[in-house]
Residue, then its C-alpha position, 0 to 999 in steps of 0.5 A: x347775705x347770698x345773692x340769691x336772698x338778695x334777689x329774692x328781696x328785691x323781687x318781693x319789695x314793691x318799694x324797691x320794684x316800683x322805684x327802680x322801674x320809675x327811676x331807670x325809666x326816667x334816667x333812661x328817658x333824660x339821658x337819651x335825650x340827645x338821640x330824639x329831641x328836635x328843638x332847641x331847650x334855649x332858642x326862642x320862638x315868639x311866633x310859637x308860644x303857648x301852643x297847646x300840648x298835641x301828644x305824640x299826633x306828629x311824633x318827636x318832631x311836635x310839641x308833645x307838651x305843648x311851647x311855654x311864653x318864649x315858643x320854646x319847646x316844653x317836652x325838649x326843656x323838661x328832658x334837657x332840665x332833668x339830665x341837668x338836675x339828675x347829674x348835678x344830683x349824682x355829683x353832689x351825691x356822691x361827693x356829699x358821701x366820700x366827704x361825710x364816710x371819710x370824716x365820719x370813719x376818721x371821728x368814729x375811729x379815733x373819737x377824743x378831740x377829732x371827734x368832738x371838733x367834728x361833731x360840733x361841725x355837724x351840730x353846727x350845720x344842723x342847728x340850720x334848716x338846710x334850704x335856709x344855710x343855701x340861701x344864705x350862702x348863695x346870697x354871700x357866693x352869687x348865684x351859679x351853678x358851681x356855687x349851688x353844687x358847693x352849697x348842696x354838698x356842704x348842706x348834706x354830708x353831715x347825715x352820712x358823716x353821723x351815721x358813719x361815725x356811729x357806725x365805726x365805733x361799733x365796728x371798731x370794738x369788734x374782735x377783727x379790730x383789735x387783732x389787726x391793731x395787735x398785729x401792728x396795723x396802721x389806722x388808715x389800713x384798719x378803717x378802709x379795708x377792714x371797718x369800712x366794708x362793714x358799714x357800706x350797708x348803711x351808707x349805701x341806703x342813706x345814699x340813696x335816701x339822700x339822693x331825692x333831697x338833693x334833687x328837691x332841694x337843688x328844684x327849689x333853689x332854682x325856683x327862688x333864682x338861686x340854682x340853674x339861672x334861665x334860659x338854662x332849663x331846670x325844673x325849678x327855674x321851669x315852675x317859676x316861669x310858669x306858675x303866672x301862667x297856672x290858670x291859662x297855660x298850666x301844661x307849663x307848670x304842671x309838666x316840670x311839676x308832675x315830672x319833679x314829683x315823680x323823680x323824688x317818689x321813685x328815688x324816695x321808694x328806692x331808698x326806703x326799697x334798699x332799706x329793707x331789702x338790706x336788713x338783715x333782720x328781716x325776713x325775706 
């Protein structure tokens, strides 16, 4: 595909439009974080609690979204818990990915009992709901942020793990793949630099696609006090702490709330965005 058909693709997608606009905006807007907040995510303030929201009256130096029940900033807390959350997810991401192409490229091109045993890994993975298996595991392992990131890559590579395979067993069959096995090459030279570029289309949009997941997924174990642990600030751990005060003080909980919403909408459009802009089958 040229580039330009590609950019052709991208222009007309609105999904892809309205989630690559939303997503830059937001990690734009965490990640330069440093340069515009004016108070401290952690340090209490008691004689500064439940102030109301006062918007942009006075600037980055007020409480744009009003103080929670410790007088601590809400707006300095959302962007310091989304640069967590969003770093955690690329992490998690991208190591869910490199674990699941390499054993799902290993299962798919040398299949029989390598296969077998690693399908059955991932059945057994699957047979689980994963917010269910990261409970569990973070009630053997304690609750820590190390911990959660293990949990959510060993709860996520098995889709990219099966995608892949299946992918490379159809790539393999392919005449390039049986000549380069004539001409004596080795298995890890024919999966990485020959069946591997081949599939890349499909692991970038299930990439992508799982991207939101672990934001929501990694929300949801600090909800439960089970991710990020106060007074660090995460979205989930946010929520929680002000889902006592929803009908008193709901800038507490409907700031982290809308927030957490709109990142998981903008990345699920991207994903689904990628998804048709890569197909090849369709039309532009």
């Amino acid at each position: 595909m040229s580039k330009r058909i590609l950019f052709e693709r991208m222009r007309h997608n609105i999904f892809f439009v309205v989630g690559f606009t939303v997503g830059v905006l937001i990690l734009l807007i965490v990640f330069l974080s440093p340069l515009y907040v004016q108070f401290d995510p952690i340090a209490n303030a008691l004689t500064q609690k439940f102030l109301p929201p006062e918007g942009f009256s006075n600037g980055f130096s007020g409480h744009i979204l009003g103080t929670d029940n410790m007088g601590r900033d809400v707006f300095t807390r959302l962007v310091i818990g989304g640069r967590l959350s969003l770093m955690i997810a690329i992490a998690v991401v991208t190591l869910q990915t490199l674990l699941g192409v390499v054993l799902g490229m290993i299962a798919g091109y040398y299949g029989g009992a390598i296969d077998a045993i690693i399908m059955r890994a991932c059945d057994v993975v699957l047979a689980i709901p994963n917010l269910i298996l990261a409970i569990a595991i973070m009630a053997v392992l304690g609750s820590n942020i190390y911990n959660m990131i293990f949990v959510l890559i060993f709860a996520g590579w098995v889709h990219v793990c099966k995608v892949t395979r299946n992918n490379v067993r159809i790539a393999k069959t392919q005449e390039f793949v049986h000549a380069s096995t004539a001409l004596g090459a080795k298995g890890g030279h024919i999966m990485f630099r020959q069946i591997l570029p081949n599939v890349t289309t499909h692991i970038l949009i299930i990439g992508s696609q799982r991207f939101a997941y672990v934001i929501l997924l990694e929300a949801a174990l600090s909800f439960l006090s089970l991710g990020i642990q106060p007074p660090t600030p995460a979205w989930g751990n946010m929520i929680s702490a002000g889902r006592a005060y929803m009908t008193t003080y709901p800038w507490m909980v409907f700031a982290p709330g809308i927030a957490l919403m709109l990142t998981v909408l903008s990345f699920n459009f991207l994903g689904d965005g990628l998804r048709d802009v890569l197909d090849t089958k369709r039309k532009v």
